[in-house]
N, C-alpha and C positions, 0 to 999 in steps of 0.2 A: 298312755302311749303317745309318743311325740317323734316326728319327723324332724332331723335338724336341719342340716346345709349340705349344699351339693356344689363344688367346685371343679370348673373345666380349664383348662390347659390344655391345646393342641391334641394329642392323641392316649392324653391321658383325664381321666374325672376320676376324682375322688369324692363319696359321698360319706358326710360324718351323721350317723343318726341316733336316735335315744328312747330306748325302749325300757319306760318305767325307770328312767333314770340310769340306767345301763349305759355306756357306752358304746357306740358300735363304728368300726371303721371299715369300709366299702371302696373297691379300687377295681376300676374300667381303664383297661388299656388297651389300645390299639382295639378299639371296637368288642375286645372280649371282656366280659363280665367274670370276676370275678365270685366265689361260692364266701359268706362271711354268715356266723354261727353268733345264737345267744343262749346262755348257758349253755353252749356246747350243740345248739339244737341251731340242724340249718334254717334260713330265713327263706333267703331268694337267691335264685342263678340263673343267672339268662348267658348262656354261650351262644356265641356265634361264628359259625366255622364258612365254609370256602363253599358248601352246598346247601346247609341247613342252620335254621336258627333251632334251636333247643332252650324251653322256657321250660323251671320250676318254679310254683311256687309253693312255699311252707306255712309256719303256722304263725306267721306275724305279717300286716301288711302295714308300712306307714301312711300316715293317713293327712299330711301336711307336709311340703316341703317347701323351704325358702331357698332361692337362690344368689349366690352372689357373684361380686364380678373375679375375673382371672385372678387380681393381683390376693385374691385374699389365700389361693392356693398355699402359695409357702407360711405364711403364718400358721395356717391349720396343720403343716407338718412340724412346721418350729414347736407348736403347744404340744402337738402330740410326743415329739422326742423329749423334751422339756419333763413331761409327764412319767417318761420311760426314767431319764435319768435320774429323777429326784430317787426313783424305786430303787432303782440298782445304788445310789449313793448310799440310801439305807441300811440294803443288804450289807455292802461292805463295809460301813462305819459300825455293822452288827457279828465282824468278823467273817461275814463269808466271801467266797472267791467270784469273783467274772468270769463266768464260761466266754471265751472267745474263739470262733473259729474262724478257717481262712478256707474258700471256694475257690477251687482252681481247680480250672480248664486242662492248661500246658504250663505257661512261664508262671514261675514263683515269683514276683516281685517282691514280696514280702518276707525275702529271709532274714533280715537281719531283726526285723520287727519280731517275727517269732519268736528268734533265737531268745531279743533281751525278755519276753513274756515268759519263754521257759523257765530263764533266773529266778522270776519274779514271783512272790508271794501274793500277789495281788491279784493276778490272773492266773487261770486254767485254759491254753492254748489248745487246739487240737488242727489238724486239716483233713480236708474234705476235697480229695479230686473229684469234680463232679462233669456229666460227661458233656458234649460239644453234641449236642440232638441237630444242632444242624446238618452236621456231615455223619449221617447215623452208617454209613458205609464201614466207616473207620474210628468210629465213636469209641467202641472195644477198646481197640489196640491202641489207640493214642489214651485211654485212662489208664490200661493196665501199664502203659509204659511209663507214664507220670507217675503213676503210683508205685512202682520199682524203684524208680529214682528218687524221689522224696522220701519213701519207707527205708532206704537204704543211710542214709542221712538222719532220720528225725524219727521222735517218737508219737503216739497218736496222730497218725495219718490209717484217712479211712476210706473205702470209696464211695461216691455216693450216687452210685447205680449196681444192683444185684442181679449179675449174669444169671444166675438160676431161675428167678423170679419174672427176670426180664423188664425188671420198675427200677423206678430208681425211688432214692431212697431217702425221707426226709429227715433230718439232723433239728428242725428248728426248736423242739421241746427240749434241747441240750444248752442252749446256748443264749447268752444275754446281745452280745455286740458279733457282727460278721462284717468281714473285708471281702469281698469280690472282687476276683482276680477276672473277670470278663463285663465288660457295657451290655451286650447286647442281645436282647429278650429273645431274640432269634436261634443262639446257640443255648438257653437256658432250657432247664427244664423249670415248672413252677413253682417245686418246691425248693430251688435252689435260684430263686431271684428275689429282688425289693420288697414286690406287692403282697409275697405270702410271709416275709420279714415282718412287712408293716403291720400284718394283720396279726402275727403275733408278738407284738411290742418289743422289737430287736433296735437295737441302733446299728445303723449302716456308713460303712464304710469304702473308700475306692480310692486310689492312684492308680494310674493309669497300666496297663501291663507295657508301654510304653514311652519313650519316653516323649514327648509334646513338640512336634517338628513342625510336621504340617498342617495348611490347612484342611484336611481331611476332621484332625483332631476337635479343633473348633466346629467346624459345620456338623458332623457326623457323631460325635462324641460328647463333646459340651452340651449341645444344644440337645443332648435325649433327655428325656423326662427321668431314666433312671438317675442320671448325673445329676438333675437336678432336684431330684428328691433324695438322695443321700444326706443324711445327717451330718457326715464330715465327707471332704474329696481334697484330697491332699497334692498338691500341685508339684511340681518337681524343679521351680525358679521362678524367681520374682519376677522376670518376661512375662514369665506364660500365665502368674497371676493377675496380672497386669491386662491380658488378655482378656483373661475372664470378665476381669472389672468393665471394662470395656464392651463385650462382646455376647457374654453368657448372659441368660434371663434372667440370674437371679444374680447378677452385677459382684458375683466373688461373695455372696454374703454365706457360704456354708464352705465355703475355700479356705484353704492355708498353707505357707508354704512350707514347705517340711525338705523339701531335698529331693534326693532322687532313692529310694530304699534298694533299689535292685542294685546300683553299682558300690555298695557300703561294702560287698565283698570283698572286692581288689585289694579291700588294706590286709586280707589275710593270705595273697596268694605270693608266695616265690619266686620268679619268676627264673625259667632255666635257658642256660646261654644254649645257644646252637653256633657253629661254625658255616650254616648256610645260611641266605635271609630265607624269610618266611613269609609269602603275602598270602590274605585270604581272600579270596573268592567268594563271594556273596551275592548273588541273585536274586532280589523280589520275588513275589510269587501272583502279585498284581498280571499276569498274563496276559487276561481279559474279562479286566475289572471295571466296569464302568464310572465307577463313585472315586478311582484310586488305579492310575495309569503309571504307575511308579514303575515297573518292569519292562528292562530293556533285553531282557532273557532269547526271547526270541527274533530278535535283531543281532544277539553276539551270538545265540547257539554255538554255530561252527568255530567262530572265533576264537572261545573258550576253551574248545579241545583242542587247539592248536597251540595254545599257549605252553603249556608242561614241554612240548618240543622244541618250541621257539627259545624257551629259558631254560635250559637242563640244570643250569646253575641253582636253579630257582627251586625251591622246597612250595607246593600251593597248595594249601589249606583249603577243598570246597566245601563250601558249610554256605548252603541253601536255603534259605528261608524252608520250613519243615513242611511248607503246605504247599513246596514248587512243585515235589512230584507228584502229587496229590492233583493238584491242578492240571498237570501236565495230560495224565492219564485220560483225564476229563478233556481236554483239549486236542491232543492229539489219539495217544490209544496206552491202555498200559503196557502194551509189547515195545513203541517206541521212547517210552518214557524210560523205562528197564534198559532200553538197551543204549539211551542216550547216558546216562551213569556207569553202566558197564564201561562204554569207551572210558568214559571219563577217569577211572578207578583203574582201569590199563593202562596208567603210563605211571609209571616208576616214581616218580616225584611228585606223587598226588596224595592226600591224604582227606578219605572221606570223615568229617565231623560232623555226627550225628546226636552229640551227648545234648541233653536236655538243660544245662551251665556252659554257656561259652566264659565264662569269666576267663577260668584258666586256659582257654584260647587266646581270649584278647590278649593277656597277658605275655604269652608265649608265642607272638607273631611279632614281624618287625614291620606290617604295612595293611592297608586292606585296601581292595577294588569292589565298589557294593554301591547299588538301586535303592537302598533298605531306609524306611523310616525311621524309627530308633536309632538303630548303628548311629545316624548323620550326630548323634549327641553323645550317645553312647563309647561310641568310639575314642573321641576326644579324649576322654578323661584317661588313656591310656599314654595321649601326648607322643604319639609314631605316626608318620606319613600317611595319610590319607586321599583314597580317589575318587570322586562320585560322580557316577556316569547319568549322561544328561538326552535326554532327546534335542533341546534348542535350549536359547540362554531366556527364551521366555518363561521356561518350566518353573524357576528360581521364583520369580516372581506368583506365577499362579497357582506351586504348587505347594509353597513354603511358607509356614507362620514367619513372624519376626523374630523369633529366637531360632527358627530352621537356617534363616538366611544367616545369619549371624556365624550357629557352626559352619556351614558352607561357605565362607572366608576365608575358613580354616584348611579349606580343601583344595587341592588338583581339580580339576572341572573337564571332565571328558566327554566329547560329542563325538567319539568316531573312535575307531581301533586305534588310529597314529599315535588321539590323544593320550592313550591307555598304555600305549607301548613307549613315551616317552616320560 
């Protein structure tokens, strides 16, 4: 019986141990201890929650450990993934398929990726809306509603929380490689993040759900241990690779640039004339967000209802970031959050957009007025007038990557109603 290595990074340790030759991999995050088994039999679990520490121990103790410094972290996942893929290359030069599945929260970014895995003889695709445990208020209804949308479109979509049961539901005995459609451990439940991936020899995957504007991204994103233990993280422009190289801790070495997958749709959409224009209305849901002050929501409120009047000419598309009324409710009440929509949805030249694909939105507008992170890239690729509303001209600077600043060149710059109204 032999203890191996135990590697820290910030608010994650990973310990790699060896019991009789066995391999075992062990993963501490955020001060919680993860449960890790040999021959199926558990070893040790030490959790610790917000009142109590909770210690087991089982039937194996290691009885030496060495330690090393920081940098030897990513190497010990490089061998480990390394170890994964030789297996799965195996498998498949032995004819068999790659389970793949895709974890989603809300936004699909990954459809086109899917689509071409459907084609393909090489892999077996499936999806997993799995639920947002953050906001367990509305955890429900935003999975069932994902899951209507997606199941409506695509085949093997599953969910991966059981109303009946009240659990959710683990998928990782299915599946060789997962994309994670969400960063943040927060909204995750465990069976549907990294560390219970890595414990069963998945390779991990991530692009962004969107797309790489601001500095939120870098600080808040890049620099999570999940981003940085991912086996691939596929970038969406050589900027923002560049970034990483720069900026991220592990200097772009698990990066690459791949494009942006969520707007590959456009090339399949129509677009239908209208004889009005059409601007969208877009909101933030940053209200009062500490980490992310993007939402000028509650400084245009009234403003915004007054618009559909001011422009009768005007066809206005509101499409709200999905988490403003949600926030709202939180913030003010949900009587006046209901009844600030209400108005809004009373004027004749309004149209509420709620679908879960703005593609064929973007498509079908001639402009947008929007707070929103994404969109500021997003948007572009549609090549129509654009407006983005600013608190000061310092925001640009402290709130924007170099590829943020860059689309917002491309922009209108509005500090005040006039700006917005000219």
């Amino acid at each position: 019986m032999k203890a191996g290595k135990e590697f820290m990074n910030g608010a994650i340790t990973i310990r790699k141990w060896y019991f009789l030759g066995i391999e075992c991999l062990s993963i501490k995050e955020n001060s919680v201890y993860k449960t890790y088994s040999l021959f199926k039999l558990p070893i040790w679990k030490v959790k610790k929650g917000t009142e109590k520490l909770t210690c087991k121990l089982f039937c194996f103790i290691p009885i030496l450990k060495y330690k090393q410094t920081v940098k030897d972290l990513y190497p010990l996942l490089d061998e480990h993934y390394g170890k994964v893929l030789r297996v799965l290359r195996q498998r498949a030069q032995g004819g068999g398929k790659i389970r793949v599945a895709f974890y989603i929260n809300e936004v699909f970014q990954y459809a086109s990726v899917y689509e071409a895995m459907l084609k393909s003889d090489f892999f077996e695709p499936f999806i997993v809306v799995v639920p947002d445990v953050f906001r367990k208020e509305i955890m429900v209804e935003t999975m069932q509603r994902t899951y209507e949308s997606l199941s409506s479109k695509y085949a093997n979509v599953y969910k991966g929380y059981d109303c009946n049961k009240k659990k959710s539901v683990d998928f990782s005995d299915k599946l060789d490689i997962v994309f994670f459609g969400n960063p943040y451990s927060g909204m995750a439940d465990p069976y549907h993040f990294i560390w219970h991936m890595l414990k069963r020899n998945i390779l991990t995957c991530f692009q962004n759900y969107g797309f790489f504007t601001l500095l939120f991204g870098r600080d808040h994103i890049a620099s999570l241990p999940f981003f940085n233990a991912c086996w691939k993280v596929f970038t969406d422009s050589e900027e923002n690779y560049q970034d990483l190289v720069k900026h991220q801790k592990r200097k772009g070495a698990n990066a690459h640039v791949a494009g942006y997958f969520k707007m590959d749709q456009l090339a399949k959409i129509e677009p239908l004339s209208s004889d009005r224009p059409r601007i969208l209305l877009c909101p933030h849901h940053t209200i009062d967000f500490e980490l992310l002050q993007l939402s000028n929501f509650l400084r245009f409120a009234d403003f915004f209802l007054e618009l559909p009047a001011k422009y009768p000419e005007v066809d206005f598309i509101f499409r709200p970031h999905q988490l403003l009324h949600y926030n709202l409710t939180q913030y003010w009440s949900q009587e006046r959050a209901d009844a600030y929509y209400e108005k809004m949805m009373a004027h004749p030249n309004v149209r509420h957009d709620t679908g879960q694909d703005y593609m064929k939105t973007f498509v079908n507008s001639d402009a947008i007025i929007h707070d929103c992170g994404s969109f500021t890239a997003e948007y572009l690729f549609v090549n129509k007038p654009s407006c983005y509303m600013l608190k000061d001209e310092e925001e640009v600077r402290k709130t924007f990557l170099p590829m943020g600043q860059k689309c917002l060149n491309q922009y209108y710059l509005a500090y005040n109603e006039q700006d917005i109204c000219r």
